[in-house]
Structures are given as structure tokens and as C-alpha cells.
N, C-alpha and C positions, 0 to 999 in steps of 0.2 A: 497465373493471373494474381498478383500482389495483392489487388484490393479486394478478391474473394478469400484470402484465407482469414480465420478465426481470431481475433484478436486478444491476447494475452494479458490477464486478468488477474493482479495480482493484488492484495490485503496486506497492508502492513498497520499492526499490530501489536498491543502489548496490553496485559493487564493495570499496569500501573503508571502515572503517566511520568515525566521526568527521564525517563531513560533513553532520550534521544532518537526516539522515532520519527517526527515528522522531518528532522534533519538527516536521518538515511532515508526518508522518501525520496526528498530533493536530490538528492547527491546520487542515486540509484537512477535515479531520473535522468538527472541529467548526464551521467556515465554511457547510458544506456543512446541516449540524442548523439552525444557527442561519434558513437560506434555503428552511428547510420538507423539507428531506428525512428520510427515516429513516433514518440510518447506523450503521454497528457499524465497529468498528475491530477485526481478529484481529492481538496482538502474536501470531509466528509466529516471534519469537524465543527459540527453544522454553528454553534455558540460562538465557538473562540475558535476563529480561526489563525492560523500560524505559517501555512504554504507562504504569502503573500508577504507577508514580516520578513522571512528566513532570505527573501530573493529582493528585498527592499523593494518592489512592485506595489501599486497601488491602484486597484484595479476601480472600475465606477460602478460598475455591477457586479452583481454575486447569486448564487444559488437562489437566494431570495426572492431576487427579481423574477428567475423562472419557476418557482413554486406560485409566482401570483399572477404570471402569463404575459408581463411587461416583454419580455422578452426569451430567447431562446436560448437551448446550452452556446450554440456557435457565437451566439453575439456576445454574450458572457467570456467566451473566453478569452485567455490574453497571453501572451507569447514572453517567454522567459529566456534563459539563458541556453543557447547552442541550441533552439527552438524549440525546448520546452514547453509545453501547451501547459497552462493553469487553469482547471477551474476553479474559480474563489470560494468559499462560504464566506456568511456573514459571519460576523463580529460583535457581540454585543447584543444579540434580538435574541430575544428570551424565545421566543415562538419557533425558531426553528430551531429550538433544541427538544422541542416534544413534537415532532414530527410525525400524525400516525401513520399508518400500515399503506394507505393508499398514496400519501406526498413519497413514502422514502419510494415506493414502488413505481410511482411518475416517475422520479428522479433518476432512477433506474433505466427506464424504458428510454428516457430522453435520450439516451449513448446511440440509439439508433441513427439519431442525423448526423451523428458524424463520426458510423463505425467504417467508413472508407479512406479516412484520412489519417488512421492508427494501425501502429503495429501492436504493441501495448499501453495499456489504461497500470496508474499506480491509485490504488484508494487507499488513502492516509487517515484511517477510521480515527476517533476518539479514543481517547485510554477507557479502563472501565467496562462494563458488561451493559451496557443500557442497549433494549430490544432495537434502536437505530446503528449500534456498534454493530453488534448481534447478525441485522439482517443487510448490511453493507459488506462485512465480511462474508457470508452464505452465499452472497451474489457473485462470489469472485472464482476464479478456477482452484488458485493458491494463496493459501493464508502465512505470514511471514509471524512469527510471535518473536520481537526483540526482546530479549532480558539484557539485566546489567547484575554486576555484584552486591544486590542489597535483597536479604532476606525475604522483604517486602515485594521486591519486583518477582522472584521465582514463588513468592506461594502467590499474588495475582493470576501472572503467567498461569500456570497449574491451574487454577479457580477457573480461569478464561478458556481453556482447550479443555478441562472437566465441563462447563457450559455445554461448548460447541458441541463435544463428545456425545454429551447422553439425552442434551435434548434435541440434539440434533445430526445426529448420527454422523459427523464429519471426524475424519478419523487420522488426516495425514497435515502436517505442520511441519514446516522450516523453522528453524530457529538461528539467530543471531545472537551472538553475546558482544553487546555492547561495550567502551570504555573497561578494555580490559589491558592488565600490563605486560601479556604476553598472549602468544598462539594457546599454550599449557593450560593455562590460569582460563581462557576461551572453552577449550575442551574440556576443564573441568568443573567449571560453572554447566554446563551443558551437560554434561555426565549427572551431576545431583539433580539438575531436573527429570534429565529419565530413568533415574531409579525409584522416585514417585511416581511417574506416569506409567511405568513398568508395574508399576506393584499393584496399582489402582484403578489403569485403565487401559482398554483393549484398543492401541491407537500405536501410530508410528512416527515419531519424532526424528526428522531430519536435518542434520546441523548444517550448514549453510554455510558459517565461518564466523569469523571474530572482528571485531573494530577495535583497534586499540584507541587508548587514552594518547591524545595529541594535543599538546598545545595550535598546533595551526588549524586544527578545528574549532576552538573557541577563536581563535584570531578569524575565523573565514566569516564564525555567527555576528563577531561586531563590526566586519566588513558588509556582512549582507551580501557576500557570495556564495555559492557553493564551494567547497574547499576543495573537489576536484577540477573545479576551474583554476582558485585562488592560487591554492598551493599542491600541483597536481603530483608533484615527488614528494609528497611528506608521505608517511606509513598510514595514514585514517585514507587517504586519498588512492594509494596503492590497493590498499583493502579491500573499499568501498566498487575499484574497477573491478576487482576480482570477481568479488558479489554479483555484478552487472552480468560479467561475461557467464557465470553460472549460471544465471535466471536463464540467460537468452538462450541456453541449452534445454532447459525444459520442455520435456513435449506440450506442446497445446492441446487441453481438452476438445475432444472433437463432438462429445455426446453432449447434451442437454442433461438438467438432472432431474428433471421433472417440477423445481421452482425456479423461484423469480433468480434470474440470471442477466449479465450485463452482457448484450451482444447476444442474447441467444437466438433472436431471427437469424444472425448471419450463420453461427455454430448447426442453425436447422439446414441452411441453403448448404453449405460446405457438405455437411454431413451425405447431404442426398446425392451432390454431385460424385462426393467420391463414391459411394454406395451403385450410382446409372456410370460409372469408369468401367 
């Protein structure tokens, strides 16, 4: 039964913002549509949002709207490229970027009406550590942390999974190296962030793989396509399927963790069934 299994919940992330993360959301997204899944992307960056820009989409309604009960996630949402499901944030509204404990947690719960029409959810947090980055991440099965080659982005990085780590005892990370000039140069960027996390913290860092640096990536952003649409043989586009097809080998968490979690009534039903098998 398709519409009973657990829906795949994935965070992508990054301590610093600039390193191309809400455009591997997309592109993972839509990779992942394109190979028969049914995916939904939540931009969850609730101020400035970016999903909606990257896919030149222009949605009427946003998060907003269902924080104030005008309407629901399903009416909100709006259908992208190779059927990519968007939910928008707003843009511009101060208010939903201090979001407290109980909207982000509505906002959460909402994924129930329409946890039968997904295979995987992408939540494309904010850069930065603020307690809505924080607890949008937490709610997710797997957390993705992109870095890039700037100083900056790997001690973020490092600052953001020490967060997670010790006040929240989350202890396992993929990592992505961003705009990089080679697979090496990917690996070795990836290599000095876990010989900090190595040294500092009791956690396991799994590499994911590399994006290189592509001009038809910056040509797909001022196209306002995805670039494995645009230009689907270029090496960022090659890459970014790779990525795809690895996620979708991930087992899906099947337990609950004891917090707020996205889909966790379904991950409860699933769990029981198999458990009365």
C-alpha cells in the first residue's frame, strides 16, 4: 500500500547562508519528481523567501495565509516543474520570521492533510541557528549540512551540528560540498570538517557527495529553471541526480522520536502495522 508508507523527511541546511542551498533543494526536488517520486519542497524560510524566485513561480498564497487560518497547506500549495509541489513562505513580513514554538509546531502538524499524496517532503530551512531553523530541522528524519570552500561556511557548518549535537542530542549529518573544482577538492573540504567534529564531537558525519562549480548553473539561476531541467548533461546537473538517487536509498525512519516530527501520525500507523505483520 503506497499511501501507507512513511514519508521521507529530509533538512537541508547550512550554517552560513550564500552557499547555494535553497538551489540544491530545488534541483534535488526536482531530480527526485522527475525518477517517479512525489515530492513537495516547504521553503521554511519563513522572511525571505527564495523557493518561488529560483522556479520563477509566483504563488497568491504563502505560509502566512495558513498561520492566520485564511487557508490550508493544500490550497497554499502550487505545482512546479516535473510536478513539484511548492509550499511558499512569505517574503518580506517581519512577523513570520519570530515565529513561536506553537505557529512553527501548527506548521508542522499541517503536513498531515496531505501526508498521502507524498513520497518525500524537502524543508529548505534558513541559513543560521535561530530556534525556527533549529526546530524545522529536528522535525525532519535527515539533516543535509551543505558547505562550500570559505572558511566561513565550514566553521558555521561546525557551530550548526555542535548546536544540534549537544543541545539536542542529534548526532548523524550528510554533508554536501558545494561549488567545488573537483570530486578531490569535495573530499577534501569534507575531510577538514570532520577532523573538527572528530576531535570535538561525539557525532557521525556522512558525505553525500560534491557539486561542482558550473557555469550552467548560474545560467539555469537567470533562466529561473532548475538546471537539471535546463541543462540536464552539464556536471552540476550530473551530480545533483546522483545526490537524488542516493537519498532515495535511505532507509526511512520508521520509529517516532518522542518530539514534534513531520508525519509522525503516519510513521505511528506504519510502525503498528508492521509491528500486528
Amino acid at each position: 500500500m503506497r499511501q501507507m508508507k512513511p514519508v521521507r523527511v529530509v533538512a537541508v541546511t547550512s550554517g552560513k547562508g550564500g552557499v547555494g542551498k535553497t538551489n540544491l533543494s530545488v534541483n534535488i526536488g526536482v531530480a527526485s519528481a522527475k525518477a517517479g517520486r512525489r515530492v513537495a519542497i516547504l521553503d521554511a524560510d519563513m522572511g525571505l523567501a527564495n523557493v518561488d524566485i529560483l522556479l520563477g513561480i509566483f504563488p497568491k498564497f504563502n505560509l502566512s495565509h495558513v498561520l492566520s487560518g485564511e487557508k490550508t497547506l493544500k490550497e497554499i500549495m502550487v505545482t512546479g516543474p516535473s510536478g513539484l509541489k511548492i509550499i511558499p513562505a512569505s517574503s518580506g513580513i517581519q512577523r513570520m520570521t519570530d515565529l513561536n514554538v506553537a505557529e512553527q509546531a501548527g506548521i508542522i502538524r499541517a503536513f498531515s492533510e496531505i501526508e498521502n499524496d507524498l513520497d518525500m517532503l524537502i524543508v529548505d530551512t534558513a541559513a543560521g541557528i535561530s530556534a525556527s531553523v533549529v526546530n524545522f530541522a529536528r522535525a525532519c528524519q535527515d539533516i543535509i549540512v551543505v558547505v562550500c570552500d570559505e572558511p566561513t561556511s565550514l566553521a558555521d557548518a561546525y557551530a550548526y551540528i555542535k548546536l544540534l549535537n549537544r543541545d539536542y542530542s542529534l548526532n548523524n549529518f550528510h554533508i554536501i560540498t558545494n561549488m567545488v573544482q573537483s570530486s578531490e577538492h569535495g573530499q577534501a573540504l569534507f575531510n577538514k570538517l570532520c577532523k573538527v567534529t572528530d576531535r570535538y564531537l561525539d557525532i557521525s558525519l556522512q558525505y553525500l557527495g560534491a557539486v561542482p562549480q558550473d557555469e550552467f548553473l548560474k545560467k539555469s539561476v537567470q533562466k529561473q529553471t532548475p538546471v537539471v531541467e535546463a541543462f540536464p548533461q552539464s556536471k552540476a546537473a550530473i551530480a545533483i541526480k546522483n545526490l537524488a538517487r542516493k537519498i532515495d536509498q535511505w532507509p526511512i525512519k520508521l520509529q517516532a522520536g518522542g518530539y514534534l516530527e513531520f508525519f509522525v501520525e503516519r510513521m505511528i500507523r506504519y510502525s503498528a502495522k508492521e509491528d500486528a505483520a
